[in-house]
C-alpha positions as CSV (number, residue, x, y, z in Angstrom):
1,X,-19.5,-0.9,-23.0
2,X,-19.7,-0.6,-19.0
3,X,-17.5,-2.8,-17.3
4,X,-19.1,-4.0,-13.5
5,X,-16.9,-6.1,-11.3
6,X,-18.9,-8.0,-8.8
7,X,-17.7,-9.5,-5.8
8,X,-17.3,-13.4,-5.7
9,X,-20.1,-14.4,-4.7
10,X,-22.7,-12.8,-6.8
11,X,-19.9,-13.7,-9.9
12,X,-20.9,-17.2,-8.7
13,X,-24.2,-16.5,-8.3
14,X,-24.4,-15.0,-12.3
15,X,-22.3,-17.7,-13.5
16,X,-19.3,-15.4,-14.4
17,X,-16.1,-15.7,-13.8
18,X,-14.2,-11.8,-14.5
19,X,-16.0,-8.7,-15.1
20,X,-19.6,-8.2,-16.4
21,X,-19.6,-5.8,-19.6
22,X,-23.0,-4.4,-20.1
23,X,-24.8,-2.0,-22.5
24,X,-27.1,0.8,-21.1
25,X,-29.3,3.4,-22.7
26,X,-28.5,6.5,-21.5
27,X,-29.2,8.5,-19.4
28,X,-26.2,5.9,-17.7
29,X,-26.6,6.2,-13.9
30,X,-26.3,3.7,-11.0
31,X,-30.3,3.1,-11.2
32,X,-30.4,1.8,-14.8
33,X,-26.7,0.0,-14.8
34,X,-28.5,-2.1,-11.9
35,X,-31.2,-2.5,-13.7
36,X,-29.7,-3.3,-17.1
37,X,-27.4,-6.1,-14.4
38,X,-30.2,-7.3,-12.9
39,X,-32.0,-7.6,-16.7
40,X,-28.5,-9.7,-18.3
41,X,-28.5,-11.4,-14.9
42,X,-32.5,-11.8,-13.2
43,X,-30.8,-14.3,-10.4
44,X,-28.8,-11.4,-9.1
45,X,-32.4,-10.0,-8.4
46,X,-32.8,-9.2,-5.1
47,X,-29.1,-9.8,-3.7
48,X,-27.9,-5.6,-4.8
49,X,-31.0,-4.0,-4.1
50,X,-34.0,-4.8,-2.1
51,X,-36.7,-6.5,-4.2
52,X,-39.7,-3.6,-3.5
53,X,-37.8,-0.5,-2.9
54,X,-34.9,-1.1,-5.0
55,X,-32.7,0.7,-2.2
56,X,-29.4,-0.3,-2.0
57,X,-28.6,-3.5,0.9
58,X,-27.1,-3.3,3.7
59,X,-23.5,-4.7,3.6
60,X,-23.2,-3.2,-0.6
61,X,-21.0,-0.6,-1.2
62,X,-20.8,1.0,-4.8
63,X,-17.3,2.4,-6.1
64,X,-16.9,4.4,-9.4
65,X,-13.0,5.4,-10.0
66,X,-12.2,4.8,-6.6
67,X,-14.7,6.9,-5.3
68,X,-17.6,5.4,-3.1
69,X,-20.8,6.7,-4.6
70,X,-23.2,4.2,-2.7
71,X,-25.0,7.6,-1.2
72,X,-24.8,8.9,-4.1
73,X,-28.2,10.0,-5.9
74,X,-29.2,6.9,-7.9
75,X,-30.6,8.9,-10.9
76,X,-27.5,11.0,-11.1
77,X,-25.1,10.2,-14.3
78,X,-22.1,8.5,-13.5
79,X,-18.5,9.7,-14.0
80,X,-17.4,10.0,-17.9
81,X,-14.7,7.4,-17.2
82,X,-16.9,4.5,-15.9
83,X,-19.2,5.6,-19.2
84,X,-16.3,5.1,-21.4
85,X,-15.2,1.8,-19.7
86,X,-12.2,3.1,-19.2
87,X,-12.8,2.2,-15.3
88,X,-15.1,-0.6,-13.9
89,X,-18.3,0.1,-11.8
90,X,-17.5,-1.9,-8.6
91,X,-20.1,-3.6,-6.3
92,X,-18.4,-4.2,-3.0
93,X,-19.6,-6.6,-0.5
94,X,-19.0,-4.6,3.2
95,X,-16.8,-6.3,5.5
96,X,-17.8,-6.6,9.6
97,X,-17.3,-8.4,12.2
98,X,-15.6,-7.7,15.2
């Protein structure tokens, strides 16, 4: 079971309050978790990845055991310990400002 932590606003949005635990057929990558999220979840459509290209938005950042992987290949398997659940898939809303 994948565990994705969400930042507080799309937890809102998905009516959840802690982490998101999700099953996904393998292959497990960043492409299909999103998609298996978006599947549980249809109102976070839209509001991680752009509707038509599916491309990552601006101001999201992906973390997998501490590592940011938002450039990351999409299709690329991610790390054993996010498969396992030992560690969460984080979706990271960017901070700016100035």
């Amino acid at each position: 079971m994948l565990r994705v932590h969400l930042p507080f606003h799309l937890r809102g949005l998905a009516g959840v309050t802690g982490e998101v635990e999700l099953d996904v057929a393998e292959p497990i990558t960043q492409r299909t978790l999103l998609t298996a999220l978006e599947a549980k979840f249809p109102q976070l459509k839209g509001t991680i990845r752009e509707h038509g290209t599916q491309r990552r938005r601006a101001f999201i950042r992906f973390f997998a055991c501490q590592q940011d992987v938002s450039n990351e290949d999409p299709d690329a398997p991610l790390p054993a310990a996010v498969i396992a659940g030992e560690e969460p898939y984080m979706v990271i809303g960017a901070l700016s400002g100035g």
